[in-house]
N, C-alpha and C positions, 0 to 999 in steps of 0.2 A: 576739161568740160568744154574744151574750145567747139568741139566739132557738137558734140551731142548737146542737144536744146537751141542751141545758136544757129548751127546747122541743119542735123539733122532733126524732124519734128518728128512728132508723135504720129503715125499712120494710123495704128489700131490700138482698141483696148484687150488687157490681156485676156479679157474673156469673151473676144468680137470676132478669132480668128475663124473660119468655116472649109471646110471643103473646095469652096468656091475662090477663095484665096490661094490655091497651093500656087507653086511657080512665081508669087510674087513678092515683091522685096519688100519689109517691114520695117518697122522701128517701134520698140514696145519700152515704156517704163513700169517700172513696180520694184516688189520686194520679193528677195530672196523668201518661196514657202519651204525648199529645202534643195539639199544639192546631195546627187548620188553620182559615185565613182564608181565605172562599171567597165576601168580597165582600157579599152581603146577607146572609151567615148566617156564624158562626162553630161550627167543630164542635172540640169536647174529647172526649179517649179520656180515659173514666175507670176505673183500674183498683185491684181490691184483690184480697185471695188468693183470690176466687173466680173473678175473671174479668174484663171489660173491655165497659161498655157506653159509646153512642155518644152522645154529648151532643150539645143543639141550642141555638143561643143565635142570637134573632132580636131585632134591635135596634129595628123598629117597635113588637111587644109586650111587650117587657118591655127594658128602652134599660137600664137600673140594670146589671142580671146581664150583659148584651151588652158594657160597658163592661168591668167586672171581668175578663168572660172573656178580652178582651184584654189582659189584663194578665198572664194565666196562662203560666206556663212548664214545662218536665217537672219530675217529682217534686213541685211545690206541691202542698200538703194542702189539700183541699175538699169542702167540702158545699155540697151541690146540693136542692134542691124540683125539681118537675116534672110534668107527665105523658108517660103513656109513650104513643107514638104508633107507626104502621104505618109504617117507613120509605118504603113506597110508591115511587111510577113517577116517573121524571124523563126528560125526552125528550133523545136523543143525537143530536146533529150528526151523528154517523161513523155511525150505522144510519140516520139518518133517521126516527127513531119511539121509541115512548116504552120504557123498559127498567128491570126491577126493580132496585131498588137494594140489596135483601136480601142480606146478605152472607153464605154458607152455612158460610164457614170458620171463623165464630165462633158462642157457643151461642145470644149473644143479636143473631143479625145481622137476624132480621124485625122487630126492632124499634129507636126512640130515644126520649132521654126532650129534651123541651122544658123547659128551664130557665125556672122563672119567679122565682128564686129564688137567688142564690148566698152563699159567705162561702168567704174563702182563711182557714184554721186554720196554716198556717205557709207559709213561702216557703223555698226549697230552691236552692242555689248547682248550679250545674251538676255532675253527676256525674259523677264521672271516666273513666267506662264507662256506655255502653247497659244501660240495663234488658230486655235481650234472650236469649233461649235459644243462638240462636249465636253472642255478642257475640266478637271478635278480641279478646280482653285477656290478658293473661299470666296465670298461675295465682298468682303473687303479687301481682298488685297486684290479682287479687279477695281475696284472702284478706286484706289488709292493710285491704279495706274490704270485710268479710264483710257485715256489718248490709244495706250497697246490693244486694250479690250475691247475696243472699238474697232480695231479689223480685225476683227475676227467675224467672218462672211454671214452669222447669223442677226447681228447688231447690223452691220452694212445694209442688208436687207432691209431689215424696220427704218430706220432712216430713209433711204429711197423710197419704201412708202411710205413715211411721213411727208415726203415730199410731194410726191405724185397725189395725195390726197388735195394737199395744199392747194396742190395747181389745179386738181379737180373740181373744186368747191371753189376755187374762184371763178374759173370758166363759168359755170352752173348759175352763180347767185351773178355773175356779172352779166349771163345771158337773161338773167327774170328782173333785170333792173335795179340793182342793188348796185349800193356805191359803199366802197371800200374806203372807209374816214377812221383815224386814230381818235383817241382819247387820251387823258393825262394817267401817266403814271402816282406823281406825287399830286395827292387829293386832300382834302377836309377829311377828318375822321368824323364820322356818321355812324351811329352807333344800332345793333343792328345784326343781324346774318352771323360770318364769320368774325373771327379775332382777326383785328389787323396789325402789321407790322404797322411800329411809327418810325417815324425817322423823324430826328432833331435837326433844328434850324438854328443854321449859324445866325447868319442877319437877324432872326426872329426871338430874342432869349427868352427858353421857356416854354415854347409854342413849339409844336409840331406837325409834320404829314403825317399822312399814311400813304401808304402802298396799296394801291387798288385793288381789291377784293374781286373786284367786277368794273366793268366799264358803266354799269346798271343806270346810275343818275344822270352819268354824259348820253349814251344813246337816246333817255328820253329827251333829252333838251335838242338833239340833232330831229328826234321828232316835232317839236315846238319849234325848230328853227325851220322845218318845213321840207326836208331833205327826204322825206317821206319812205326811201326803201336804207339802211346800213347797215353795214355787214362789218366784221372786222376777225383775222386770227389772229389773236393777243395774246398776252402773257396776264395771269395772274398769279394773284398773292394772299394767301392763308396763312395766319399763325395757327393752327392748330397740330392736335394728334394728331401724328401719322400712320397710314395702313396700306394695304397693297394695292390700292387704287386711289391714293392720294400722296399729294407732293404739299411742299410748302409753294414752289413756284410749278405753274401749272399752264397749258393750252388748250384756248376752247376758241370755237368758232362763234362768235358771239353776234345775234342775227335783232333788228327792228324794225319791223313798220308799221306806218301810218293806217288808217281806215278798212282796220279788216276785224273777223272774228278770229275766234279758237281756231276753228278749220281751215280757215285761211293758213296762220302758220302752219299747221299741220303738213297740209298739201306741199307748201316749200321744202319742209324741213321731208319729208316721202321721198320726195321729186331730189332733193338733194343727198340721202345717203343712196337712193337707187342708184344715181351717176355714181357713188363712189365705189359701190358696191360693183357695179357692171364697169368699171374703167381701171379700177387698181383690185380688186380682188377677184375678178374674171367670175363673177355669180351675178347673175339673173333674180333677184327678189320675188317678180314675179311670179317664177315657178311656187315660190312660196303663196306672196298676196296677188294673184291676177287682177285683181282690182287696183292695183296701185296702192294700196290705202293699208296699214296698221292696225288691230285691233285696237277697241278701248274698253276700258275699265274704271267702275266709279272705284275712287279713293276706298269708301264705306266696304266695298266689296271685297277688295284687295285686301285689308287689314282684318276681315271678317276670315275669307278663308286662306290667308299667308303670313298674317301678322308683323307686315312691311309694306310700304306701299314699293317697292322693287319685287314682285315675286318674279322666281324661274319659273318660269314656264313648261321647260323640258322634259318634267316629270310631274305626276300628279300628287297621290298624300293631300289633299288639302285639310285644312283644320273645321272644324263643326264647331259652331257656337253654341254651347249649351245652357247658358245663363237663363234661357225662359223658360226651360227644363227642367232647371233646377228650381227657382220658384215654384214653376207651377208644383210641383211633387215638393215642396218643401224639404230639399235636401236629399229626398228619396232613400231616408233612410241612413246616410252617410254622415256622420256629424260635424264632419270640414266642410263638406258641401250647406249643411243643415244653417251653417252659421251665414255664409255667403244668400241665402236666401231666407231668413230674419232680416241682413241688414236690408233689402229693397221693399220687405214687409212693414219694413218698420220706418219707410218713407229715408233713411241715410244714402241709397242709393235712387238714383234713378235711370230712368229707360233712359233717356235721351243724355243722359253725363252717367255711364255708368265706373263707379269706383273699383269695384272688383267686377271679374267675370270667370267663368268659367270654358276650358275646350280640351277637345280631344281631338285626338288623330288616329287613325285606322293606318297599322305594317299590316301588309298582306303575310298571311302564312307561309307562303313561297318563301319570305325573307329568312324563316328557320332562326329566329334568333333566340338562342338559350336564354335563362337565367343571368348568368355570369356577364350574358353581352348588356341585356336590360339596366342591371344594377350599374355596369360601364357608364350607359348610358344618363343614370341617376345622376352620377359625379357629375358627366358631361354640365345638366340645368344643374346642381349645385355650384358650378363655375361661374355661371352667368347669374346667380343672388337667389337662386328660386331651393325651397324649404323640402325638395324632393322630385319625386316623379310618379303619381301613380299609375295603376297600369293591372292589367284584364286580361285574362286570355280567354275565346270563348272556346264553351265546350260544343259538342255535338247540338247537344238541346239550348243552345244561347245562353246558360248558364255563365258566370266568370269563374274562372282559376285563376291560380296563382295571384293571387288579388288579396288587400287586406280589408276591401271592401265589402269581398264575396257578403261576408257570416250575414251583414246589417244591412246589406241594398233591397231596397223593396222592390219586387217583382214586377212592379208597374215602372218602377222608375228605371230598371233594367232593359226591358223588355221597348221602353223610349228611347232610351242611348242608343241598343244596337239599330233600332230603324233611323234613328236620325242621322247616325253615323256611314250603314248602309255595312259596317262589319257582320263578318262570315264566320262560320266553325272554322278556329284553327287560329287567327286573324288575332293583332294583340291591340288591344285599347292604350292608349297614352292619356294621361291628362296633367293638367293645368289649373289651378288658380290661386286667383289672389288682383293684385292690384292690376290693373289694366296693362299699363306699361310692361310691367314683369311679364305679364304673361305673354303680352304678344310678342317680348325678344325672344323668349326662352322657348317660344313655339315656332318662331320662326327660322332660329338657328338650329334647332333641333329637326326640323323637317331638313333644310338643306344637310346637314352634318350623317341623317339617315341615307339622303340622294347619293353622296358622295361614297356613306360605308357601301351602299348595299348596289353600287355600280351606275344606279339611275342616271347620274351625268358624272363627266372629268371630275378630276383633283381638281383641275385648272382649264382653261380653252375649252375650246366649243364643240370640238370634232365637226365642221361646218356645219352646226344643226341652230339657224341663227331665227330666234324667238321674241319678237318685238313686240311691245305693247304700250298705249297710253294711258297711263293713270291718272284719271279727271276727277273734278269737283271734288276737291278736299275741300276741309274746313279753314275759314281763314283766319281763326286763333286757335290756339289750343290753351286749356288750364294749367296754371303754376300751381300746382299741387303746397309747396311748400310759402308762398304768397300770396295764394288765394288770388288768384286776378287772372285775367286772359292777358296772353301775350299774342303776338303775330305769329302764325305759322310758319312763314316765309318773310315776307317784307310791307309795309303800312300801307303799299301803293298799289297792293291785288286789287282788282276790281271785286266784288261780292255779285251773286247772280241777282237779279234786278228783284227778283222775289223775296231774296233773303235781306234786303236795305231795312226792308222793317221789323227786324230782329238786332239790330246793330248795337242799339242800344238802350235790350231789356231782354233778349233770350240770346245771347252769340254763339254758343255753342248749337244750335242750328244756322248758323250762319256760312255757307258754302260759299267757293271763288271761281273765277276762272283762272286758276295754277294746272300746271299741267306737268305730269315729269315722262318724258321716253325710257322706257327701261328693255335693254336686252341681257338675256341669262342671265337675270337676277343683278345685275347691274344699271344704276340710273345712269346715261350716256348723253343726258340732253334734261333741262327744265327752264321753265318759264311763265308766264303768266299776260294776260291783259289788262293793263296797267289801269289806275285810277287819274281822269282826267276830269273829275267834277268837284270841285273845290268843297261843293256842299257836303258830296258823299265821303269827301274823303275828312272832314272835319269831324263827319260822324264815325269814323272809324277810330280818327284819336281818341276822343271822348270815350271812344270801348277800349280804348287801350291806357285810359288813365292819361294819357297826354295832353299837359293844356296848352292852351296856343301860345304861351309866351315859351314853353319848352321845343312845340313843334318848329318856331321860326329860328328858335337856336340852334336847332340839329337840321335843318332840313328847308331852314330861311330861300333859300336859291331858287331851290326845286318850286316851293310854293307860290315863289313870285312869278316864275314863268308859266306856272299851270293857270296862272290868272291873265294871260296875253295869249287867247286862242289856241286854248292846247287841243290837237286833234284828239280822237281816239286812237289809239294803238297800244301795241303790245309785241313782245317781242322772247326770246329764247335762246340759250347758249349751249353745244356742244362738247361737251368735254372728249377733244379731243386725242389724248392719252387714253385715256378708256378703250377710247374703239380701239386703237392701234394694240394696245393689250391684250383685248378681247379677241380680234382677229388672228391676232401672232403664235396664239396660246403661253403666251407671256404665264409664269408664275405672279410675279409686282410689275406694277408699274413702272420700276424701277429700271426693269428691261426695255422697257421702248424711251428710254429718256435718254436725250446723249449727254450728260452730263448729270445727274442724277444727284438728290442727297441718301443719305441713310436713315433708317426711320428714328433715328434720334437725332433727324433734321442736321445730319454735320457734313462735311464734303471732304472724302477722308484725301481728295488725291492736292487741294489746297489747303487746308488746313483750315477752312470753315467752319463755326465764327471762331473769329480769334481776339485776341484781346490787343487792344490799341492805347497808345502813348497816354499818359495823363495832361500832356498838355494837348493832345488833342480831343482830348474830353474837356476841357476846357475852353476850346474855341468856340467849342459847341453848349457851352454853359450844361455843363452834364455832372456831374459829380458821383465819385464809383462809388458802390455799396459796399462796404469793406467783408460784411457778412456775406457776399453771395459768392 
């Protein structure tokens, strides 16, 4: 290795060579992608994370390097001298005449470098998997050998734009005044949001951290400390489920400032995925929102016709609420319906906290889906806890078929559905109810899982059709059904819209905030809120949440001392940055744009994560094993 690295350096990468190059002398490292023997010449694919050029090794000119290359296998580590050449014309038997050999599917295929020079830097046991973009290997046994499945050019890609996003959003928030400050890893457990990891304290017995959820209570003290715009791309930590757009350890662009409104962030957070979008994904937003600007959506709306506050956008199906339809018409004849509107009759439900509801959804007739698919369908909501599926098909005259509803629906309450629904002859009715909750998953995955069968959008990715929305003013508790109490929707420190202060504590469930979530194709990619900086208001929020102030100062003693030393307004928002990068990739999991990734039973197959450790080092840590687990 005397000569190569020491001496000679690296001139180009292997996917930099160009036309413009020929005639000049190189030096290229990477990894053997493969080696062909073609009799008086030998050609090597040489590849690194830029790309793959074509090696020539001729044994009359230079016999030394000729020999070596023979000896080459995939993955050996090599540097290469050369010059780069015209790959030029070679005449074909099968045409009868001479034919370019330029290969247009690669960047650097008008050209190859002639070897006049080699050195093997290491030698590499066969891999257990193709270094390929559509290699056939199980997802664990890439994951078990990440480091190999990592070059392979498809993963290379996602990391480079991981990168160039990074560097993008920094530029941007660093050009609108934002200052790039850390926060603590090991934190107070505050309880709240997600499950967090704890970590045991040696010096402390007994006592623990956590592993931060969020940076959430440090940003706002860097707002009280008066630092007015920060930013930070962090690493977080969830103990929870995991699913194809969650990790236990995660990145998000985590954004704060001082003396603004809802809009304000907004406008930042516009302003900042346009740069990224126009700078690392070569697309113009614009074309889309000329305005610069995002649609928004109330919360109420959202859940009314998607039954998520994330809907897709990309295709329609919306849901139809028909709960005042069904009261009004008493059931309409139906005796499951009949029951759901006694209980509102009979004062157990109400308009504004409704316990049960009713909905439907309109398949257009184009969708042609038999019998056989419907009842599919049934199983599908019996997976997700729901007592069935009912379902209508209209006749010519609006009549319903195939329905067990048909024989007992009354005319008048028929004749409401299909106007409120807005279904056609041919068109199949879906419905729903029962508990609030239920229904809205079981409608909401059932509209995407229709999107999906009946073509409406991908399996997975976007096919660039990119669908951005804000979904505002939610509520800032929702009911413990099983405790009877309000909880926090999000976190104790949402600001409430100034109208709703006087519901706080005697109607909460009219109680709205300013929480805000970004959702693209059905995915939330961004949420946040305008934080609570009034000691009064925010005391009146414990009190709706059962918290009394000797329990507030235990959990959250810190936070409350400094909102009493000048705390501005602000408010702030975090990016989940994994998301987008999935979103964008057409990633199936998340799992794909991570470069070290777990598995979704949280393990890391290629270290052997988590693993079990010494009893005296559970002991240092005053920890004692559970012999049962």
């Amino acid at each position: 290795m005397a000569r190569f690295i020491d001496e000679l350096k690296r001139t180009h990468s292997c996917g930099g060579i160009r036309a413009k190059d020929i005639g000049s002398e190189v030096v290229l490292f990477g990894w053997v992608q493969v080696s062909r023997d073609f009799g008086a010449f030998r050609f090597v694919d040489l590849r690194d994370r830029d790309g793959i050029t074509q090696l020539v090794f001729d044994p009359e000119a230079h016999p030394e390097a000729t020999a070596l290359a023979a000896t080459m296998k995939g993955e050996w580590v090599v540097g290469v001298r050369g010059v780069v050449r015209d790959r030029g014309m070679q005449f074909s038997k099968k045409l009868g005449k001479d034919v370019s050999m330029h290969n247009p599917s690669m960047a650097t295929g008008e050209v190859e470098v002639l070897v006049h020079e080699a050195f093997v830097f290491n030698k590499s046991e066969t891999p257990p998997f193709e270094i390929a973009d559509d290699v056939a290997t199980s997802e664990e046994k890439r994951l078990a050998f990440r480091y190999i499945d990592l070059r392979r050019p498809k993963l290379q890609r996602v990391l480079r734009t991981r990168s160039k996003m990074n560097q993008t959003a920094r530029r941007y928030l660093d050009d609108n005044g934002f200052l790039e400050l850390e926060t603590p890893v090991l934190v107070k457990y505050t309880p709240g949001g997600a499950r967090n990891f704890l970590v045991p304290s040696r010096i402390h017995p007994g006592k623990f951290y956590a592993l931060a959820e969020s940076p959430q209570l440090f940003k706002q003290l860097y707002m009280v400390a008066g630092f007015d715009r920060y930013f930070q791309i962090t690493r977080c930590f969830r103990d929870e489920d995991l699913r194809i757009d969650r990790q236990p350890e995660f990145t998000q662009v985590d954004i704060e400032m001082s003396f603004v409104t809802q809009e304000d962030i907004f406008t930042i957070v516009e302003g900042l995925l346009f740069a990224v979008w126009k700078t690392v994904f070569g697309t113009d937003l614009r074309d889309r929102y000329p305005e610069g600007r995002f649609p928004r959506m109330r919360f109420a709306e959202s859940m009314e016709k998607y039954g998520n506050d994330k809907p897709d956008l990309r295709f329609g199906m919306a849901h139809t609420d028909l709960t005042a339809l069904v009261v009004e018409h008493k059931g309409g004849g139906v005796p499951m319906l009949a029951e759901v509107a006694e209980g509102y009759l009979k004062g157990e439900d109400r308009h504004d906290l409704p316990r049960r509801i009713v909905k439907a959804m309109v398949v257009p007739a184009s969708a042609t889906l038999s019998r056989a698919d419907v009842d599919k369908l049934e199983e599908f909501c019996k997976g997700m806890g729901a007592s069935g599926l009912a379902r209508a098909r209209l006749a010519d005259d609006g009549t319903w078929t195939q329905s067990a509803m048909a024989k007992t629906v009354t005319p008048e309450f028929r004749a409401a559905v299909n106007a409120a629904t807005g279904a056609k002859p041919g068109d199949l009715l879906l419905f729903q109810f029962g508990a609030t909750a239920m229904v809205h998953t079981v409608m909401a995955n059932l509209r995407l899982h229709l999107g999906r069968k009946l073509k409406l959008i991908p399996e997975y990715g976007t096919n660039d059709d990119w669908n951005f929305l804000w979904v505002v003013d939610p509520p800032l508790f929702e009911f413990d059904e099983e405790t009877n109490t309000w909880a926090a929707a999000h976190h104790a420190f949402t600001r409430p819209h100034d109208d709703c202060v006087q519901y706080l504590e005697s109607e909460q469930g009219k109680v709205l905030c300013h929480r805000y979530d970004l959702v693209l194709n059905g995915f939330e990619i961004a949420g946040g809120s305008v934080r609570l900086h009034d000691p009064e208001v925010q005391a009146k929020v414990f009190r709706a949440l059962g918290i009394a102030d000797e329990e507030a100062r235990a959990k959250f003693g810190f936070l409350l001392d400094a909102l009493k030393f000048g705390a501005p307004p602000h408010g702030g928002i975090a990016i989940g940055w994994d998301r987008v990068v999935m979103l964008f990739s057409g990633a199936e999991s998340i799992r794909d744009v991570v470069a070290f990734p777990k598995t979704q039973r949280a393990t890391d197959l290629m270290t052997d994560a988590p693993n079990a450790v010494a009893d005296s080092q559970l002991a240092e840590l005053h920890v004692k094993r559970d012999i049962k687990a």
